[in-house]
LODRENVO-188268 format. One record per residue (C-alpha): residue number from 1; residue in three letters; chain; x, y, z. Coordinates in steps of 0.2 Angstrom, whole numbers, always signed. Example, Ala and Ser with C-alpha at 12.3 -4.5 7.8 and 13.67 -1.06 7.14 Angstrom:
2
    n  res  chain     px     py     pz
    1  ALA      A    +62    -22    +39
    2  SER      A    +68     -5    +36
! end
This chain:
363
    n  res  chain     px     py     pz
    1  UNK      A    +94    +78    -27
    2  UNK      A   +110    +73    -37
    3  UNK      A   +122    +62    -27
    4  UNK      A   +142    +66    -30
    5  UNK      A   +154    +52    -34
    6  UNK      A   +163    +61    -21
    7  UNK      A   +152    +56     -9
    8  UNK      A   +153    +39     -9
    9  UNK      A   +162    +29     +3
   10  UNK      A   +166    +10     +6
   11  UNK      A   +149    +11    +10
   12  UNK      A   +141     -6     +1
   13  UNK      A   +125     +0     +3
   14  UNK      A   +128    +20     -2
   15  UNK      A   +139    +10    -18
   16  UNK      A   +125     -1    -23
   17  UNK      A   +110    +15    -21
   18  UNK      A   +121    +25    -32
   19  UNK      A   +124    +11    -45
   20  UNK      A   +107    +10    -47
   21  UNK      A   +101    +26    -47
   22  UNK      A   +115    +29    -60
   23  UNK      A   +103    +15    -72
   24  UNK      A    +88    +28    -67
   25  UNK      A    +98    +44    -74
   26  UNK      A   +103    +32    -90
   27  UNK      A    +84    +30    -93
   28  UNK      A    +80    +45    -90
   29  UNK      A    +92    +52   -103
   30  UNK      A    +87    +39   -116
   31  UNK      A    +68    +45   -114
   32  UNK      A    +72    +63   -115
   33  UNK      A    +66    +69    -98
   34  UNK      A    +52    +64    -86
   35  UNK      A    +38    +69    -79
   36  UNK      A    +32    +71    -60
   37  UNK      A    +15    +70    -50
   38  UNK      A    +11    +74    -34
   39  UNK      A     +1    +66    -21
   40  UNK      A     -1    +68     -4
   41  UNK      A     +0    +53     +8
   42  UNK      A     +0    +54    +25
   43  UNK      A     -4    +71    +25
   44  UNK      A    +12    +72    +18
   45  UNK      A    +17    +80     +0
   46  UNK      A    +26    +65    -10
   47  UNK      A    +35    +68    -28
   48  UNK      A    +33    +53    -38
   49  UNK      A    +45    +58    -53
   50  UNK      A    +43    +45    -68
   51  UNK      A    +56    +41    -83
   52  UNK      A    +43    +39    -97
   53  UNK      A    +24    +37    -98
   54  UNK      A    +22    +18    -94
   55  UNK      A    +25    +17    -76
   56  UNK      A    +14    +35    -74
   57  UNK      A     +0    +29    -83
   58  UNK      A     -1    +11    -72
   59  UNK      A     +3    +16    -56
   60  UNK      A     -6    +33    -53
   61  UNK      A    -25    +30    -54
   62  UNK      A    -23    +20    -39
   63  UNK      A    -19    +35    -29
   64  UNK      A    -29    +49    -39
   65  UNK      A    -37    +54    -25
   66  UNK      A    -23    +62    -16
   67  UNK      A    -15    +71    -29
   68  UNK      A    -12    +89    -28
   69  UNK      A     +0   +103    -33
   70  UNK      A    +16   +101    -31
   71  UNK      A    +25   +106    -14
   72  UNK      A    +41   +117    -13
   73  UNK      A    +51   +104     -3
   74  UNK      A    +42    +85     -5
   75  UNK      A    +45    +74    +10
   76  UNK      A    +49    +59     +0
   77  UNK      A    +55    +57    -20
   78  UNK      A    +52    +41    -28
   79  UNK      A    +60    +38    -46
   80  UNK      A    +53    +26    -57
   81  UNK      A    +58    +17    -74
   82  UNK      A    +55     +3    -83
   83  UNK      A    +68     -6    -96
   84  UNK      A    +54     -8   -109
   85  UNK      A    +52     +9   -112
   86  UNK      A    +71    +16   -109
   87  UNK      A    +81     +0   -113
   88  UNK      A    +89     -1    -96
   89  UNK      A    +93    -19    -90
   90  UNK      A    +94    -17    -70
   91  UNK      A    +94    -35    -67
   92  UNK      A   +111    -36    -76
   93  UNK      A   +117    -21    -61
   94  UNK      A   +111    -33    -49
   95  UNK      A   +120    -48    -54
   96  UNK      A   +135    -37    -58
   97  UNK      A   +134    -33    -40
   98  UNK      A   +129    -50    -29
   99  UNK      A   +141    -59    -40
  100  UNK      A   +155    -61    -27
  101  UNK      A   +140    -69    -15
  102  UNK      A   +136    -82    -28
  103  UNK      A   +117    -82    -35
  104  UNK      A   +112    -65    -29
  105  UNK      A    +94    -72    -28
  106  UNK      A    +98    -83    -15
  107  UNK      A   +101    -68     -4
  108  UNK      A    +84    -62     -2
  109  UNK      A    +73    -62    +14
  110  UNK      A    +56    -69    +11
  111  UNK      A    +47    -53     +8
  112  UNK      A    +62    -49     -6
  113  UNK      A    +73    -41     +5
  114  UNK      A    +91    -38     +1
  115  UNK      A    +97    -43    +20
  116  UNK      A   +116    -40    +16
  117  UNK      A   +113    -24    +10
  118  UNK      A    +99    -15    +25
  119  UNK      A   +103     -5    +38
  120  UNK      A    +96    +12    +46
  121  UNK      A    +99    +23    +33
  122  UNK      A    +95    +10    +16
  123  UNK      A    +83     -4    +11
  124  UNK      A    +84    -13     -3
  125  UNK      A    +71    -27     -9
  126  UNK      A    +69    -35    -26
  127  UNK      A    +51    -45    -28
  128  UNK      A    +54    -62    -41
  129  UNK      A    +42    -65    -54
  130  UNK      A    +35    -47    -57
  131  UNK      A    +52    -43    -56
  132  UNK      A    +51    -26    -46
  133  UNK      A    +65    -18    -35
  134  UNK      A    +64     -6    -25
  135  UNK      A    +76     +4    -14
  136  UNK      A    +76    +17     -3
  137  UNK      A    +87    +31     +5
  138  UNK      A    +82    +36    +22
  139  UNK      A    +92    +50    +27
  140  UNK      A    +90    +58    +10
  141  UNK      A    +70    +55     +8
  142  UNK      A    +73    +45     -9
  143  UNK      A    +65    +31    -19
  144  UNK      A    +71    +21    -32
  145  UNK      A    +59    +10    -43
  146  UNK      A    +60     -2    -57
  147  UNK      A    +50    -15    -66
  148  UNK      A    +55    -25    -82
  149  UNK      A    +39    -21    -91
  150  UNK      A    +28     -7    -86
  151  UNK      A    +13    -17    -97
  152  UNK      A    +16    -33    -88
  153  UNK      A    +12    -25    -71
  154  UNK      A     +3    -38    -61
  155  UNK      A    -15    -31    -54
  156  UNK      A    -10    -32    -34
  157  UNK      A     +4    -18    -39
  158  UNK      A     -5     -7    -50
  159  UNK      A    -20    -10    -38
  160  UNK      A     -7     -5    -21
  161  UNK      A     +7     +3    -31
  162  UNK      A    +24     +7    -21
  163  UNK      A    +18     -1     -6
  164  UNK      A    +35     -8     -2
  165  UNK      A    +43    +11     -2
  166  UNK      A    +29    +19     +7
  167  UNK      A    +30     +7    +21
  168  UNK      A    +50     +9    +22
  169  UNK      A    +45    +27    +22
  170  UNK      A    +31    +28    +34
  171  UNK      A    +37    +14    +47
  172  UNK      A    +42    +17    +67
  173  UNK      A    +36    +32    +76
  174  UNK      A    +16    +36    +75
  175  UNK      A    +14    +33    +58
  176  UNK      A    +13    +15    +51
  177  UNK      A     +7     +6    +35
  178  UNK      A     -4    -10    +37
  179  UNK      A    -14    -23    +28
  180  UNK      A    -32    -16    +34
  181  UNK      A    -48     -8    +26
  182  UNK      A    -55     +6    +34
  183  UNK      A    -73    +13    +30
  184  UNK      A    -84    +28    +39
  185  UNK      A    -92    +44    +43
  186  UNK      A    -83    +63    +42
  187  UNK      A    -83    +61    +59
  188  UNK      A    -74    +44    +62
  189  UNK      A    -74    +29    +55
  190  UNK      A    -69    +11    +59
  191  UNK      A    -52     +0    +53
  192  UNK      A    -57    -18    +47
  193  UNK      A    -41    -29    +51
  194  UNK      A    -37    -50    +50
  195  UNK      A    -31    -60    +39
  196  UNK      A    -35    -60    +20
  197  UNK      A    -52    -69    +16
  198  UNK      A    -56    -64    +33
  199  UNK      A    -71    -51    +24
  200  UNK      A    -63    -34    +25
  201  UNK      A    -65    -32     +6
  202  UNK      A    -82    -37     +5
  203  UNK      A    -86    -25    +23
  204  UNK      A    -79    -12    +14
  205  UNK      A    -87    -12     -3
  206  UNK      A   -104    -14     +7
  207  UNK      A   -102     +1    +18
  208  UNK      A    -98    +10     +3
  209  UNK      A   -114     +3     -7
  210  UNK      A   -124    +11    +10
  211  UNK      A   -114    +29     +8
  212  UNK      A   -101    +27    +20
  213  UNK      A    -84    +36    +19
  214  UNK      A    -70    +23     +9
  215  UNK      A    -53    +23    +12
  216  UNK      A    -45     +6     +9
  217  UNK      A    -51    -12     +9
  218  UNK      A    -31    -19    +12
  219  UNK      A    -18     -7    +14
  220  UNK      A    -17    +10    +22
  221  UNK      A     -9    +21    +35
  222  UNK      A    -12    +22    +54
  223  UNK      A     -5    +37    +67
  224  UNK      A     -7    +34    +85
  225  UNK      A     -5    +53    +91
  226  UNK      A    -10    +66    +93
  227  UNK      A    -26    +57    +92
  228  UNK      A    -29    +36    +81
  229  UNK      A    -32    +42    +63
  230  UNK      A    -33    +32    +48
  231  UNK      A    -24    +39    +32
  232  UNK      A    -33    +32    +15
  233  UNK      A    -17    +27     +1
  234  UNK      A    -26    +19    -12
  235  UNK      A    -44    +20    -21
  236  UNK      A    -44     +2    -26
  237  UNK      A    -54    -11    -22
  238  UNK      A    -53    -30    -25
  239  UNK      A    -67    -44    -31
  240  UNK      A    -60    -61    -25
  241  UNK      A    -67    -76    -36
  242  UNK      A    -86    -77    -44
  243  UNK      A    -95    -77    -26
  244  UNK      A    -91    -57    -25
  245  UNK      A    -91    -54    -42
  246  UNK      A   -112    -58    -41
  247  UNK      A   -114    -52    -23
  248  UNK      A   -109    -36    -31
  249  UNK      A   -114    -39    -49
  250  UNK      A   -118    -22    -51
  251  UNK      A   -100    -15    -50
  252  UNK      A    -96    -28    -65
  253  UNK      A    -97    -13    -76
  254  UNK      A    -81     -3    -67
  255  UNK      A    -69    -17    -64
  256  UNK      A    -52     -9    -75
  257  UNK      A    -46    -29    -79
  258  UNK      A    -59    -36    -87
  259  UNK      A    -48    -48    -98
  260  UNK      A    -37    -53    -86
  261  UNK      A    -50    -60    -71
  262  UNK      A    -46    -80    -76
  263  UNK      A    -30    -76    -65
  264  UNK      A    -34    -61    -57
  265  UNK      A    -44    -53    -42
  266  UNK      A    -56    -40    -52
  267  UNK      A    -49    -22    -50
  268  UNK      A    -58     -8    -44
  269  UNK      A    -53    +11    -47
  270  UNK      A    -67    +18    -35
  271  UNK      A    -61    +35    -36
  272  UNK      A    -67    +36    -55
  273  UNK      A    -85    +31    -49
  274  UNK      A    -88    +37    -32
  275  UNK      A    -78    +53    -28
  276  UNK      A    -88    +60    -15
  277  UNK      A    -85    +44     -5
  278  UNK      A    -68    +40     -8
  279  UNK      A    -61    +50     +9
  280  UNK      A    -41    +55    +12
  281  UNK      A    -43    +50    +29
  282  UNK      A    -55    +51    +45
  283  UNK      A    -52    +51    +65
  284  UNK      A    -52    +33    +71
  285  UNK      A    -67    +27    +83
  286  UNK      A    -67     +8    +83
  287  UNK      A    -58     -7    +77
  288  UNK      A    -66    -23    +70
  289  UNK      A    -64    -40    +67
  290  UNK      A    -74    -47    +55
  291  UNK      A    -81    -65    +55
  292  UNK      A    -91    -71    +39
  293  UNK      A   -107    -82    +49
  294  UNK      A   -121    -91    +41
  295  UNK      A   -134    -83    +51
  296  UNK      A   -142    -67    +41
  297  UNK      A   -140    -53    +53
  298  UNK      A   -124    -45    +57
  299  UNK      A   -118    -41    +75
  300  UNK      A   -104    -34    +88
  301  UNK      A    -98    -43    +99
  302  UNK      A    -84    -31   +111
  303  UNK      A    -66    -39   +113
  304  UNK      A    -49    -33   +118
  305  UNK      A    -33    -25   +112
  306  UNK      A    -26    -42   +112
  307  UNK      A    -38    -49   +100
  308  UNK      A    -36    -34    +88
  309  UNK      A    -16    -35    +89
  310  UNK      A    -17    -53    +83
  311  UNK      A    -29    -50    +71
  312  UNK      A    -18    -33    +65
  313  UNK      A     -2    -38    +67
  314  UNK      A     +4    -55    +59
  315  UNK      A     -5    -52    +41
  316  UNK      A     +4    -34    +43
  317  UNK      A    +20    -41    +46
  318  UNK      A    +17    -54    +33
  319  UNK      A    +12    -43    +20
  320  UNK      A    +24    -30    +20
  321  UNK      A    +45    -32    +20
  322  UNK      A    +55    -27    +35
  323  UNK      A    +41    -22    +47
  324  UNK      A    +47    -28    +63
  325  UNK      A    +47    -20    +83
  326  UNK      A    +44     -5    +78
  327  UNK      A    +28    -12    +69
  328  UNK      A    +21    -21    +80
  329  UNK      A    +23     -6    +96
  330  UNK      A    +16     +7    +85
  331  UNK      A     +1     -6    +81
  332  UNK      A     +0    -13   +101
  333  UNK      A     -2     +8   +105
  334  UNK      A    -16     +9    +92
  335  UNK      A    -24     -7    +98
  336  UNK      A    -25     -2   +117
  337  UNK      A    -32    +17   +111
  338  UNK      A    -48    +12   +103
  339  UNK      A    -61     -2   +106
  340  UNK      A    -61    -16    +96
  341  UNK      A    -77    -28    +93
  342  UNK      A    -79    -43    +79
  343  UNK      A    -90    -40    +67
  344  UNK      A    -99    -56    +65
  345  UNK      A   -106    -56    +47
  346  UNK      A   -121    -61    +42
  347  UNK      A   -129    -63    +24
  348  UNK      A   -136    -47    +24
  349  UNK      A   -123    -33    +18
  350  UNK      A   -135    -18    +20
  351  UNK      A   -137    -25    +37
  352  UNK      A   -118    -24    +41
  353  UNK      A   -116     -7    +35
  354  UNK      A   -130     -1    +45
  355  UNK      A   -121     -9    +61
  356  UNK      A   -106     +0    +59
  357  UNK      A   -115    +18    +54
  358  UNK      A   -123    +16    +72
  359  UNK      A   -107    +10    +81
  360  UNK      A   -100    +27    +73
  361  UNK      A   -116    +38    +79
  362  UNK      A   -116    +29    +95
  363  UNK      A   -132    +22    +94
! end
């Protein structure tokens, strides 16, 4: 796509997409091209089109297992750059631009959001400290993405990579993006939701460890209709602190930041390991709610569409910028679809995974 300076209007929001998409074109000159992969998300062909080799090389594995050939018409193109590699200093476009509001920074929303600058068809957010902005065209199915330093990537963005476009992208209607695991069978499987720490991660690496399907342990997509289905988006998964790190000592070998874990979560590229288990997606059958016990065995206990909404929804709309109504009704329609239970952990992983392979055979 190539937007027209003829197009533009006094359009602040159209003004500022096109200055900064004008930075991308810069970098990709400077480079000398780019290069695009493919992938599909949702079910749906995406175009990730990057300025240089950095950004591809850190962003990618994550979502290895849904690349494929490349689609005549992509449903979404994201462009990505980084000033490291092609000597292109956004931060000085924004400033330029947020100038006449003062300190530009001070007009973020708390997930990063650019609040003076989103409506229907554009979202802007720009995440301090990594130092990642990310913009989106609605109406014209384009991305826009930059970081200072494509080395400097911190490993919650190389482990869910683009996450903030992709939610933009995905959100209202029957397709959502939210901060869940989701593991099972080819026939069905089960969406693991709460709060961070609440043992999603460690739920979903021991089903894995017993042959169960894997397609998330914290972000992926849902779609209410025709019929719940859980759509798998990265092949990461996450060790929190040394208590995980032994319970599952015998990943150690396959964690990607090994030199890095005094101030990061140890970083899993499953898809490199266990192919055959890493799924793109499977019908949803049940939703659970786990609760880490001190007993050994591990049990359902049913519960209602109110329970799994508050367990869903706040970390969702926490976790992810600009998810709002829309969210949270397409969340309420999945929540009253299926049945949820809380999975009351006990010590014994094996155990737990077995509970769930016979919530999904219905035994």
């Amino acid at each position: 796509m190539v937007i027209k300076a003829s197009d533009l209007v006094e359009d602040e929001s159209l003004a500022f997409f096109q200055l900064v998409y004008t930075n991308y074109k810069k970098a990709e000159h400077t480079i000398g091209g780019y290069q695009d992969r493919h992938f599909l998300i949702g079910g749906r062909p995406v175009r990730l089109r990057f300025a240089g080799n950095g950004l591809a090389s850190a962003l990618t594995p994550a979502l290895a297992h849904l690349e494929t050939a490349p689609a005549e018409r992509p449903e979404l193109t994201i462009l990505a750059w980084d000033s490291a590699s092609s000597n292109s200093a956004l931060p000085s476009v924004l400033k330029r631009y947020f100038d006449s509001l003062g300190e530009w920074w001070d007009h973020l929303g708390r997930r990063g959001e650019i609040r003076e600058l989103t409506n229907d068809r554009f979202r802007f957010a720009y995440h301090l400290g990594p130092n990642i902005f990310s913009g989106l065209d609605l109406q014209e199915n384009l991305g826009l993405y930059w970081v200072q330093d494509a080395s400097a990537l911190p490993y919650y963005e190389i482990g869910s990579p683009l996450r903030t476009i992709l939610h933009w992208w995905a959100d209202g209607g029957d397709y959502q993006f939210v901060h869940a695991g989701a593991v099972g069978l080819e026939s069905g499987g089960v969406l693991l939701v709460g709060r961070g720490g609440s043992g999603k991660s460690t739920t979903a690496l021991a089903a894995l460890d017993a042959g169960l399907l894997y397609a998330s342990d914290d972000y992926c997509l849902i779609r209410t209709d025709p019929e719940p289905y859980v759509f798998s988006v990265y092949n990461t998964a996450k060790l929190r602190g040394e208590a995980d790190v032994k319970r599952f000592a015998h990943l150690a070998a396959m964690v990607s930041n090994k030199s890095r874990l005094e101030n990061d979560k140890a970083l899993l590229f499953l898809n490199d390991h266990f192919p055959k288990q890493i799924t793109r997606g499977f019908c949803l059958k049940a939703i659970l709610l786990p609760v880490v016990t001190q007993g050994k065995e591990t049990r359902l206990v049913a519960t209602g569409a109110g329970a799994a909404l508050t367990a869903l929804a706040p970390s969702t709309l926490f976790q992810l910028p600009s998810a709002g109504s829309a969210a949270i009704k397409t969340m309420s329609r999945l929540a009253q679809r299926v049945p949820a239970y809380q999975l009351e952990l006990g010590t014994d992983l094996a155990n737990a995974a077995s509970v769930i392979k016979d919530l999904l055979l219905g035994k």
